[in-house]
KETOR-949107 format. One line per 3 residues: number of its first residue (from 1); their letters; for each residue x negated, y negated, z of N, C-alpha, C, CB. Coordinates in Angstrom, 2 decimals. Each point is the difference from the previous one (the first is absolute). Glycine has a CB too. Layout:
<pts>
NUM	a	X,Y,Z,X,Y,Z,X,Y,Z,X,Y,Z  ...
</pts>
This chain:
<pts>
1	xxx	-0.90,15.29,4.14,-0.67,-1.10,0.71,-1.45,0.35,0.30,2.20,-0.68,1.01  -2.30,2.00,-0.64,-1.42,0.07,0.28,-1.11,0.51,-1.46,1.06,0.65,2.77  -0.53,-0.64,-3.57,-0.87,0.21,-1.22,-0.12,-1.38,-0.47,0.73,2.40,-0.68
4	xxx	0.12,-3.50,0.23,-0.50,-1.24,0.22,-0.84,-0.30,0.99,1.68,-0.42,-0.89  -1.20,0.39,2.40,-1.37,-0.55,0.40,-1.58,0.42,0.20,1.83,-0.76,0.77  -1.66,2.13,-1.26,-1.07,0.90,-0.43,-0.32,-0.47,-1.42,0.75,2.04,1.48
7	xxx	-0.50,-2.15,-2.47,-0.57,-0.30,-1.21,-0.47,-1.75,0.22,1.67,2.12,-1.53  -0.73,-3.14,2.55,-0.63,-1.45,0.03,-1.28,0.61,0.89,2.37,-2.08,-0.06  -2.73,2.98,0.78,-1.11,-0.26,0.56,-1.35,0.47,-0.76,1.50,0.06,2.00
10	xxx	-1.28,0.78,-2.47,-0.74,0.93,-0.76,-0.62,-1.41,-1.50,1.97,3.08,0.94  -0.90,-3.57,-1.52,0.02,-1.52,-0.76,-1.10,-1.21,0.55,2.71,0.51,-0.29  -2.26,-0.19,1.78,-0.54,-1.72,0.58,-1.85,0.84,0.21,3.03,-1.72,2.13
13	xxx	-3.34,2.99,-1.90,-0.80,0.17,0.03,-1.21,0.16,-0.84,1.50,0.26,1.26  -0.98,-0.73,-2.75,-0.97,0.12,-1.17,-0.79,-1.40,-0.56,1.66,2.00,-0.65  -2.80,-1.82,0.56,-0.88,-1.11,-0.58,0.75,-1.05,-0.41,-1.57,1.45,-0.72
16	xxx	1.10,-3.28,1.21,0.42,-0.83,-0.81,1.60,-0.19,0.18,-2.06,0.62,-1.47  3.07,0.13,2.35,0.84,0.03,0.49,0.46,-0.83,1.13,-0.48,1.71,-1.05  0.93,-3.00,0.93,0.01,-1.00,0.95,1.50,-0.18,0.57,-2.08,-1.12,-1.21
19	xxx	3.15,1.77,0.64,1.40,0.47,0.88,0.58,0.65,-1.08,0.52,-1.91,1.79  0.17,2.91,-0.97,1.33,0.67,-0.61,1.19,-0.18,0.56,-1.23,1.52,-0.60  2.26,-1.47,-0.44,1.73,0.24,0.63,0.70,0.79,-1.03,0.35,-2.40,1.25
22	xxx	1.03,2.19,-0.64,0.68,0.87,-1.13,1.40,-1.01,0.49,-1.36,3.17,-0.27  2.36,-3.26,-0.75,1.03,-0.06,0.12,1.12,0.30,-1.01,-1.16,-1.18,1.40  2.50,1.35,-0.94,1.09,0.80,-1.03,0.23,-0.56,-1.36,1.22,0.59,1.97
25	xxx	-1.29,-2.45,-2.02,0.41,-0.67,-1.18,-1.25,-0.88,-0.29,2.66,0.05,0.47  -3.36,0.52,-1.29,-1.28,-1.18,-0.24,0.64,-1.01,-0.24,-1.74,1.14,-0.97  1.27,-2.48,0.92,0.27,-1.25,-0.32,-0.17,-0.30,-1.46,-0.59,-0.51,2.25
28	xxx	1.40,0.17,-2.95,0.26,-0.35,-1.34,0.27,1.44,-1.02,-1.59,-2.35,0.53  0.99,3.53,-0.03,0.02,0.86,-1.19,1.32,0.89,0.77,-3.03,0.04,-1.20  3.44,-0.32,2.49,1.92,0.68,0.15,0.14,-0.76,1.28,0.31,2.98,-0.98
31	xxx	1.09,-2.83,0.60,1.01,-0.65,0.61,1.25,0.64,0.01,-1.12,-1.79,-0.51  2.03,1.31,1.21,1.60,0.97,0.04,0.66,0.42,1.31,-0.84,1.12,-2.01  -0.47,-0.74,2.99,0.65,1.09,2.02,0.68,-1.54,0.43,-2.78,2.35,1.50
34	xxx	3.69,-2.95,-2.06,0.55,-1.50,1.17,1.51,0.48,0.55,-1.21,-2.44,-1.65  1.47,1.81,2.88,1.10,0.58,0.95,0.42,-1.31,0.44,-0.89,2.40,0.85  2.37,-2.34,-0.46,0.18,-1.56,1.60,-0.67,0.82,1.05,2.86,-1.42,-0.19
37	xxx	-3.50,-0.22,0.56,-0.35,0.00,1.63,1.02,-0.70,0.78,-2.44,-0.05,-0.42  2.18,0.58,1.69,0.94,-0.96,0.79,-0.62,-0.36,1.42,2.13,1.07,-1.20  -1.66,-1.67,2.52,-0.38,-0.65,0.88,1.00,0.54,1.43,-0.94,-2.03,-1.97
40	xxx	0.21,2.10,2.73,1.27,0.35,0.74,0.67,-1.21,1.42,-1.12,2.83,-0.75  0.28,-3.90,0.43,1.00,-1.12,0.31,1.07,-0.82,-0.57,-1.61,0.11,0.84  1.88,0.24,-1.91,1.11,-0.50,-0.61,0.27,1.04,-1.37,-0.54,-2.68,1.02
43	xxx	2.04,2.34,-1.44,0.82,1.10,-0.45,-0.96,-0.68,-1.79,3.27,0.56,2.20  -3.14,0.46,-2.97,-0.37,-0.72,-1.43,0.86,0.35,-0.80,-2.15,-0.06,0.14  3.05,-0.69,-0.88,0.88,1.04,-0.97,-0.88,1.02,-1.44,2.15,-2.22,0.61
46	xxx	-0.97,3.55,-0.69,-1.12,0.48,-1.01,-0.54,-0.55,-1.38,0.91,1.71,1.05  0.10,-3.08,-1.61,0.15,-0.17,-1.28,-1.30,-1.34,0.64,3.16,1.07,-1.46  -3.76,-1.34,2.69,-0.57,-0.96,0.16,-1.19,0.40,0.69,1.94,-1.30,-0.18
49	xxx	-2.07,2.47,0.29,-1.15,0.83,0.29,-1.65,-0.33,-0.84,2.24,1.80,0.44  -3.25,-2.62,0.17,-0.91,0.41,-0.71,-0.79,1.24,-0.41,0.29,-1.77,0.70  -0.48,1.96,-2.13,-0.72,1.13,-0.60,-1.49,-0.15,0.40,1.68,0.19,-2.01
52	xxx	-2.42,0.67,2.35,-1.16,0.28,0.45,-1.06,0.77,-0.61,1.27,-0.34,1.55  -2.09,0.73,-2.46,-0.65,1.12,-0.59,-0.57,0.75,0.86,-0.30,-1.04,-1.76  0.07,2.04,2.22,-0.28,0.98,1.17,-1.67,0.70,-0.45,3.15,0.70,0.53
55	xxx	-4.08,-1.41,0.06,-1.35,0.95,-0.55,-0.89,0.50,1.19,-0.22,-1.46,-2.24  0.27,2.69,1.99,-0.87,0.95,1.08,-1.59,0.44,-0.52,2.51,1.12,0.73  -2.79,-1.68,0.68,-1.76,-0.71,-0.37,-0.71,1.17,1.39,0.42,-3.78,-0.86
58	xxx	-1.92,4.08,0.17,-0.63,0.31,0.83,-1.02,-1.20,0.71,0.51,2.26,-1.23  -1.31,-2.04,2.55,-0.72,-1.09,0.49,-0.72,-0.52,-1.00,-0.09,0.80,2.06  -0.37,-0.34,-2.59,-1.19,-1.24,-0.65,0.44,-0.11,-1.48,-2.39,0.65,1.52
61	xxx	3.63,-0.49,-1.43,0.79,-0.66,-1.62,-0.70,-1.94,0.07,3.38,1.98,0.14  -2.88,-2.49,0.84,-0.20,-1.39,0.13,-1.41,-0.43,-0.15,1.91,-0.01,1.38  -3.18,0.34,-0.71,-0.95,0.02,-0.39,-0.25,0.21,-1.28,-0.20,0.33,1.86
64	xxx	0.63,0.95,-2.70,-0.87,0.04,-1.12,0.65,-1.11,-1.16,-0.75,2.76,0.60  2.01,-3.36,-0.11,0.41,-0.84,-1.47,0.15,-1.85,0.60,1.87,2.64,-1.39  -2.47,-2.72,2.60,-0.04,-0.84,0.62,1.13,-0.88,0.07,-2.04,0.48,-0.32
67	xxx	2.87,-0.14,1.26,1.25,-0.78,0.33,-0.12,-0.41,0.92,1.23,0.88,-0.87  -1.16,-1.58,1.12,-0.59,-1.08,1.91,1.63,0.38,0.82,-1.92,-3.29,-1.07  1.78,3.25,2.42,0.49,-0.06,0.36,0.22,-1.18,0.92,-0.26,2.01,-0.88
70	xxx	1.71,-3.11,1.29,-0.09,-0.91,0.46,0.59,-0.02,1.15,-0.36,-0.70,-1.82  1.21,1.56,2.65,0.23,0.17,0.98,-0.19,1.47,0.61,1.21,-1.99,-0.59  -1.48,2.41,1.37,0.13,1.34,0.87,-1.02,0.67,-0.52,2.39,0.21,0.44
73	xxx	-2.33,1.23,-1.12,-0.48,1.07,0.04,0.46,0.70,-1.47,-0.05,-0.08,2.77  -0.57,0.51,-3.13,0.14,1.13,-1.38,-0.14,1.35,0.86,-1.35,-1.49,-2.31  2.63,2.51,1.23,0.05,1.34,0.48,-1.57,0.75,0.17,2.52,0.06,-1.24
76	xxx	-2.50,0.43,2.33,-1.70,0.99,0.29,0.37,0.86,0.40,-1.61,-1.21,0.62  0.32,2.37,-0.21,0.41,1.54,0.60,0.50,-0.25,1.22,-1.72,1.37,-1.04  2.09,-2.57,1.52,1.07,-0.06,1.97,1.37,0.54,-0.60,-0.90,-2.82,1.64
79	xxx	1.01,2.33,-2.98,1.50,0.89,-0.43,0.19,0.99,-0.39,0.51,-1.32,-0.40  -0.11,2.23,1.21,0.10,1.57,0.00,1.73,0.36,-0.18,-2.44,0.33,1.84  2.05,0.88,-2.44,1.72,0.24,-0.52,0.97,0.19,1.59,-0.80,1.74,-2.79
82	xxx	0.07,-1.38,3.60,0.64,0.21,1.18,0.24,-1.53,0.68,-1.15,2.57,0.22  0.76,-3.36,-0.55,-0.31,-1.48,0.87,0.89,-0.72,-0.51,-2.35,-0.09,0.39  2.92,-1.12,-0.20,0.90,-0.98,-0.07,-0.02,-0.42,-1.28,-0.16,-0.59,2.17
85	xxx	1.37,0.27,-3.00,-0.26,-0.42,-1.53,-0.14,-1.32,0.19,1.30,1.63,-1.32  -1.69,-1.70,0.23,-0.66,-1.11,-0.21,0.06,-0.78,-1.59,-1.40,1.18,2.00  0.79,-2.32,-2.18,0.22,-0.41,-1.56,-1.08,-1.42,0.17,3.12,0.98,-0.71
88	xxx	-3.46,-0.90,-0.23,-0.95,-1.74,-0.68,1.05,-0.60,-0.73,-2.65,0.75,-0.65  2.63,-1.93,0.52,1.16,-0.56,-1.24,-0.73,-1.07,-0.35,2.44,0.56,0.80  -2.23,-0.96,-2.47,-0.83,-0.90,-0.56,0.88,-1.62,0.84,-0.88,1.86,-2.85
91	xxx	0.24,-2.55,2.00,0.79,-1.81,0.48,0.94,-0.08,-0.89,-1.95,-1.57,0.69  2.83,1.94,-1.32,1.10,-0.01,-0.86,1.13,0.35,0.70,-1.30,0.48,-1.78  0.65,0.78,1.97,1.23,0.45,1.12,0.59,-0.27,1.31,-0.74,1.24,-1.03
94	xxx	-0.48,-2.03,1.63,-0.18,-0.18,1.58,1.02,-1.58,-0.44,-3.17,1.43,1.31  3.28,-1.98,-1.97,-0.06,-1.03,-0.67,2.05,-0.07,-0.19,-3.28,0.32,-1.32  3.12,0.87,0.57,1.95,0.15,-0.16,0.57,0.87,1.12,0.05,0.08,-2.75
97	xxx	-0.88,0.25,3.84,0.36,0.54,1.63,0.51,-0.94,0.77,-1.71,1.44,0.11  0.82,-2.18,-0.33,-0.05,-0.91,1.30,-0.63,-1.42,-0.84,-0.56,2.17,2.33  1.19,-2.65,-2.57,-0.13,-1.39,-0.73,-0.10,-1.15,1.32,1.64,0.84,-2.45
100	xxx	-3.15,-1.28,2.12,-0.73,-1.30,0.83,-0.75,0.57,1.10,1.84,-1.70,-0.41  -1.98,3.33,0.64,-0.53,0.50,1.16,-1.76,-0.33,-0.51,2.33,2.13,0.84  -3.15,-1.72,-0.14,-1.31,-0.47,0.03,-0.64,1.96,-0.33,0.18,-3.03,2.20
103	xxx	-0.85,3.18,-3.03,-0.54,1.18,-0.01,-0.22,0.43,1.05,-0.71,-0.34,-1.65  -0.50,-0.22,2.97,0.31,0.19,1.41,1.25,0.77,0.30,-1.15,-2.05,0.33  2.00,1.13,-0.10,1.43,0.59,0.70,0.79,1.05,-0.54,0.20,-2.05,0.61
106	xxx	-0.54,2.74,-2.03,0.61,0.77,-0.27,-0.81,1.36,0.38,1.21,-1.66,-1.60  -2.54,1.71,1.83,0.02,1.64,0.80,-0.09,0.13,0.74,-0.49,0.78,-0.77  1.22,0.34,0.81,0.57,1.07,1.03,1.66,-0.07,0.28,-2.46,-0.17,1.21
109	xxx	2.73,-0.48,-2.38,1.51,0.04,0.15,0.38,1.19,-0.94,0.40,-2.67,0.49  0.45,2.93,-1.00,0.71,1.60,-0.61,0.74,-0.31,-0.85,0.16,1.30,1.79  -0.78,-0.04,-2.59,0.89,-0.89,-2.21,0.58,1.92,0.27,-2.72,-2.58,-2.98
112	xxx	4.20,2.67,2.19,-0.06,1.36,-0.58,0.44,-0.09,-1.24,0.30,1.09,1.91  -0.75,0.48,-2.41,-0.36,-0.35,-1.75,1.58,1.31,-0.45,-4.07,-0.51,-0.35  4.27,0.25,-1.24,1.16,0.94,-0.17,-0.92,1.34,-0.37,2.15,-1.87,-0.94
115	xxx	-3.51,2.08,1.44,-0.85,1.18,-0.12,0.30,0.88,1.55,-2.06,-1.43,-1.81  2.48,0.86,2.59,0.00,0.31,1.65,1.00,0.37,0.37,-1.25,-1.35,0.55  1.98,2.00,0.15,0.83,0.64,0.74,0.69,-1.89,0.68,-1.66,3.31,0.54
118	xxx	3.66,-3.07,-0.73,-0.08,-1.31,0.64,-0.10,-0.47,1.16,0.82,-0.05,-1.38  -1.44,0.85,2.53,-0.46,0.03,1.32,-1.78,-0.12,-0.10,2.41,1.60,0.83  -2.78,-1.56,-1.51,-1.52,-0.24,0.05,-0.52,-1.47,-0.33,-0.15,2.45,-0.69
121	xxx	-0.50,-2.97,1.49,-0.57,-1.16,-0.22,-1.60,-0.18,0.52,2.53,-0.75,0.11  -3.05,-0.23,-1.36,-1.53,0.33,-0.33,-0.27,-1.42,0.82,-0.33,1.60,-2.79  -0.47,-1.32,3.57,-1.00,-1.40,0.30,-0.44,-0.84,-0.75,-0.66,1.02,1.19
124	xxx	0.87,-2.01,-1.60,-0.93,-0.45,-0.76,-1.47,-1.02,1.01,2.45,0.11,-2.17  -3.61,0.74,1.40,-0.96,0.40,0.44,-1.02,-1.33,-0.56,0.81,2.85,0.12  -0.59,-3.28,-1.70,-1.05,-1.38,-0.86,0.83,-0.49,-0.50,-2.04,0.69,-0.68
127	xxx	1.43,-1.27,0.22,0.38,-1.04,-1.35,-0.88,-0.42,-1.06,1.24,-0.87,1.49  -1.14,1.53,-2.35,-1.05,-0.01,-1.08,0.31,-0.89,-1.39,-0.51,2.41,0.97  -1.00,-3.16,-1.09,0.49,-0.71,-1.65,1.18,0.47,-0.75,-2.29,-0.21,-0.40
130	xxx	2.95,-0.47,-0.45,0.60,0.53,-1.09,-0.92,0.54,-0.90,1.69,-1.41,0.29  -1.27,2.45,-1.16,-0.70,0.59,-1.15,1.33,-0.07,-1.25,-1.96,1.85,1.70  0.83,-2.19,-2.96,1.13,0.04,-0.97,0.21,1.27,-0.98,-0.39,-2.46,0.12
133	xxx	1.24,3.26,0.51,0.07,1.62,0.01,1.00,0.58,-1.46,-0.12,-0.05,3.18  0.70,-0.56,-4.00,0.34,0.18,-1.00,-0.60,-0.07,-1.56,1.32,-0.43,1.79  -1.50,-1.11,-1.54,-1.17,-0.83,-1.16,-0.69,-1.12,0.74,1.53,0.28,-2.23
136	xxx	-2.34,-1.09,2.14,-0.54,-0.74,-0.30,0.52,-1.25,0.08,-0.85,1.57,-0.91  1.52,-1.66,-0.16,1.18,-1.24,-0.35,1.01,0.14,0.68,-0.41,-0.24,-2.07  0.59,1.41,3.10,1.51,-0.27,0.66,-0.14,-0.54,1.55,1.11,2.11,-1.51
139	xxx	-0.18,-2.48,2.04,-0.25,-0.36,1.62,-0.01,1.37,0.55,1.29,-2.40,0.28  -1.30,2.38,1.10,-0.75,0.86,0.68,1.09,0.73,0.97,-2.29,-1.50,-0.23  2.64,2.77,-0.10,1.11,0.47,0.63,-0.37,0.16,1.86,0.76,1.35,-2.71
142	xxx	0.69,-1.37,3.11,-0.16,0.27,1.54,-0.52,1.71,0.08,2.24,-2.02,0.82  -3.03,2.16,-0.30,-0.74,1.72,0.47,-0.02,-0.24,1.85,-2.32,0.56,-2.71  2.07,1.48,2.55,-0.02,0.46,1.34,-1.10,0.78,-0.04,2.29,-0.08,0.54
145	xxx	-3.43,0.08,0.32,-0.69,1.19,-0.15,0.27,0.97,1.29,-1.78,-1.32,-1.49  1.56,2.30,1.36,0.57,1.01,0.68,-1.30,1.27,-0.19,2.94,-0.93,-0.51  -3.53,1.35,1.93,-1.16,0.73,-0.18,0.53,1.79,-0.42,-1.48,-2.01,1.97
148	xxx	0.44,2.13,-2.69,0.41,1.51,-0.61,0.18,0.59,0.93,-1.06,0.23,-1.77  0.38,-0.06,2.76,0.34,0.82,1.24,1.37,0.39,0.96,-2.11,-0.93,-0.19  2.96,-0.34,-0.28,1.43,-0.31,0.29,0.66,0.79,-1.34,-0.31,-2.61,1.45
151	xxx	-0.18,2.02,-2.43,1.39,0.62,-1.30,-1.11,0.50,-1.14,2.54,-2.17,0.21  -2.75,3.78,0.45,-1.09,0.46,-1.45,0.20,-0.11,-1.53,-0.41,1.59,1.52  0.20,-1.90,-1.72,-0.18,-0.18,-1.44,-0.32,1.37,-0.84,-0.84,-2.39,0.66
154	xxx	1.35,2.79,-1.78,-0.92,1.35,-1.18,-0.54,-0.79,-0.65,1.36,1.96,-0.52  -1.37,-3.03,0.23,-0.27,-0.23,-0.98,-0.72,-1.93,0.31,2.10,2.39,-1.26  -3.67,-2.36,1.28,-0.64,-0.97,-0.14,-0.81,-0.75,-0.57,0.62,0.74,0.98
157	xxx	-0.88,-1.84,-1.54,-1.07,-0.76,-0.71,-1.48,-0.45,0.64,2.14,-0.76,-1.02  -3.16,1.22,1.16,-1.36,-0.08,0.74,-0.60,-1.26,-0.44,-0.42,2.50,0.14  0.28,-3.21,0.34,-0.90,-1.25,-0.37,-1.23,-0.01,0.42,1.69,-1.18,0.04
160	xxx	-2.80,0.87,-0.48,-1.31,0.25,0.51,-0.89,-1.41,-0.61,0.30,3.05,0.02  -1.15,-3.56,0.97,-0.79,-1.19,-0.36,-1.49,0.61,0.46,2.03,-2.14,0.41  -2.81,1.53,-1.59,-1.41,0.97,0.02,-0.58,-1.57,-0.48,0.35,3.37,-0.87
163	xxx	-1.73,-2.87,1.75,-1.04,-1.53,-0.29,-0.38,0.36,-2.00,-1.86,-0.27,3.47  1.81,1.22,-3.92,-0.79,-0.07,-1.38,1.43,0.68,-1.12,-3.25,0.58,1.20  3.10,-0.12,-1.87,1.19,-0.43,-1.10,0.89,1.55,0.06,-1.67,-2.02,-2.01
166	xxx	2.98,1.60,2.17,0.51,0.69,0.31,0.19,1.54,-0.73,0.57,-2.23,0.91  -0.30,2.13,-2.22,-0.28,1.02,-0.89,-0.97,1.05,0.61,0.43,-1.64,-1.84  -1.62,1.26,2.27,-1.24,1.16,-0.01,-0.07,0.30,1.14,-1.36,-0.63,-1.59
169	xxx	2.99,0.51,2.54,0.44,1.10,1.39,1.02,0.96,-0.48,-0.25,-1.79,1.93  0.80,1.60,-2.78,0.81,0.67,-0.42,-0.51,1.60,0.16,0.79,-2.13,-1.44  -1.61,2.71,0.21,-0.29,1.56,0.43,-0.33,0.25,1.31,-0.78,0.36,-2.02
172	xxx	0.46,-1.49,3.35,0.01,0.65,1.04,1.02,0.28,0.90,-1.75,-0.68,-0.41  2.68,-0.26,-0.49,1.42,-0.05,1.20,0.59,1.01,-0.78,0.58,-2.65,1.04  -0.54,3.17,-2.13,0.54,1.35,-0.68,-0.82,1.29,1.16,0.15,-1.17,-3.21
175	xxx	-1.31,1.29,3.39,-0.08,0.82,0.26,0.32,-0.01,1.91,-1.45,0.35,-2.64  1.69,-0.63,3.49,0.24,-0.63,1.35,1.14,0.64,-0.04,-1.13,-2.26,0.33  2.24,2.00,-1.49,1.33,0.55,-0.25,0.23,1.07,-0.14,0.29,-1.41,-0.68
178	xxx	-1.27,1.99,-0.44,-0.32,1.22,-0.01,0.09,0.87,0.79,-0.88,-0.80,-0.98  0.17,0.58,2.07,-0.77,0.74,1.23,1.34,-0.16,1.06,-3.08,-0.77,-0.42  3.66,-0.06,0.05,1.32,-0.06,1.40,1.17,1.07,-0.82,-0.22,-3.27,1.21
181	xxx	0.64,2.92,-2.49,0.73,0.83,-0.72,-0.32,0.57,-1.78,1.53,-1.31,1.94  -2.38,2.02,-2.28,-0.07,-0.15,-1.28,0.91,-0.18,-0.96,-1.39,0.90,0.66  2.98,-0.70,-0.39,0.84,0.59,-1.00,0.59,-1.80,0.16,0.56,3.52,0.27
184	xxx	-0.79,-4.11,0.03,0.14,-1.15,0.08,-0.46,-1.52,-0.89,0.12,1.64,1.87  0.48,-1.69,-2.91,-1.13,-0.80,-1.02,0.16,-1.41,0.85,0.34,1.25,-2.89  -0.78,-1.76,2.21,-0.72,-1.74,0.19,0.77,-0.85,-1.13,-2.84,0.71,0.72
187	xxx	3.90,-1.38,-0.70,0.65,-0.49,-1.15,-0.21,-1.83,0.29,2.00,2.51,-0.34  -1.54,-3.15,-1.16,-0.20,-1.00,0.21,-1.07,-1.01,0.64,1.79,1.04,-0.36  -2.74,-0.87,-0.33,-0.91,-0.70,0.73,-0.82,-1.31,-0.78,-0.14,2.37,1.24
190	xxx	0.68,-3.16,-0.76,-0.64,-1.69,-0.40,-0.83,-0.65,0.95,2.00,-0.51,-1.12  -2.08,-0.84,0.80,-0.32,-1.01,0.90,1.05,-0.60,0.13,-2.04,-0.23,-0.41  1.67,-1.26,1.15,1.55,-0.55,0.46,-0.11,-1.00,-1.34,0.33,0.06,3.27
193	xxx	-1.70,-0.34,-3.28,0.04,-0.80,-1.32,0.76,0.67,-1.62,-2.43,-0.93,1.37  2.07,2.04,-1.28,1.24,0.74,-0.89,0.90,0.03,0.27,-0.82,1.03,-0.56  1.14,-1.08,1.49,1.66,0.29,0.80,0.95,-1.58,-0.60,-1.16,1.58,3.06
196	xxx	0.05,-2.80,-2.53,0.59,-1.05,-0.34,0.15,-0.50,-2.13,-1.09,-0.53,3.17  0.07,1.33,-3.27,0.03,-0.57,-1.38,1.27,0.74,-0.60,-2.71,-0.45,-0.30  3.03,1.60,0.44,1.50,0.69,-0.38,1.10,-0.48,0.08,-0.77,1.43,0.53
199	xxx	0.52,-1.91,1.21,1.30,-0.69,0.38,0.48,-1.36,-0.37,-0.46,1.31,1.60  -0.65,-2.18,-2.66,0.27,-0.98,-0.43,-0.63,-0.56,-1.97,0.14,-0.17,3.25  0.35,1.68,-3.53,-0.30,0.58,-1.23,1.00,-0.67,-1.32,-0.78,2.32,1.56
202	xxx	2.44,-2.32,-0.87,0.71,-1.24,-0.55,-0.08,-1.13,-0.49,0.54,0.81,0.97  -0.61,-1.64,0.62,-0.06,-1.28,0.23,-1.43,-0.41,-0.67,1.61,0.10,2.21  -2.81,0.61,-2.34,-1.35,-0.34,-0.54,0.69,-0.30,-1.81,-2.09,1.89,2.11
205	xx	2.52,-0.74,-2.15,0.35,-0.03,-1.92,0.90,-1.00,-0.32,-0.09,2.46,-0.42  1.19,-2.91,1.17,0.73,-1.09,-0.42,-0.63,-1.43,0.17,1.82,1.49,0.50
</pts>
């Protein structure tokens, strides 16, 4: 946890650098961490359990890929691993929770995920746009975000938005990395506009 938020700061601090985040499942290029959630005012059966995709985000994940938020609050540094859990959930989900509730009324009520201990229950804290996190062409699965600081992550995707073209930050965010771990390469690295042209590399050819 603290080498992520040491490498996002070290990130947000370089030229032309207008936000950084990181999170576990980029959007469109993976998919797969989904669990039942459940509620703890009423019983849910398991075969009727909604599935949830579970993505652990640092603070300024939302900023850098611009996801609005429409009720409450997006995860920030107030969420500390020691402090109360917590969760964001897109409108899909808030949606098959609590069907006809008002974004309003759903935070600060409590979702638990099949990632959690079954005595732990997360606040829910926002309510954020849907994102279409598989393809493009598909509807928009129910998600949870959940701050790294709660459920560390090894393994994360860095997103970075820069005023001038993204490519010609690259050797600086190699070397930033460097300097935190050398033995550490830098893999995979696109734009989102590459990201999307892959992910709809099919459907373009047919």
């Amino acid at each position: 946890s603290q080498f992520f938020a040491s490498l996002e700061d070290r990130l947000r601090g370089l030229p032309e650098v207008e936000a950084v985040g990181a999170i576990s499942m980029l959007p469109i290029a993976q998919t797969g961490t989904n669990g039942p959630v459940r509620v703890p005012e009423r019983v849910i059966k398991p075969e009727e359990s909604p599935l949830a995709e579970m993505r652990i985000v640092t603070p300024g994940y939302f900023d850098t890929v611009s996801v609005p938020v429409i009720a409450g609050r997006l995860p920030d540094p107030r969420d500390l691993a020691t402090g109360p859990p917590v969760a964001a959930i897109n409108e899909t989900l808030a949606r098959e929770l609590w069907p006809g509730a008002s974004p309003a009324s759903i935070v600060g009520r409590r979702i638990g995920s099949g990632f959690d201990p079954d005595n732990r229950w997360r606040e829910v804290i926002g309510i954020t746009r849907d994102v279409r996190s598989r393809r493009p062409d598909a509807p928009p699965d129910a998600e949870m975000y959940v701050p790294h600081t709660q459920a560390p992550s090894p393994s994360m995707a860095f997103t970075v938005k820069t005023a001038g073209s993204p490519e010609s930050l690259v050797p600086a965010i190699r070397s930033e990395l460097a300097q935190l771990d050398p033995m550490l390469p830098m893999a995979s690295v696109r734009t989102f506009e590459e990201g999307i042209a892959a992910a709809t590399r099919n459907s373009r050819l047919y």
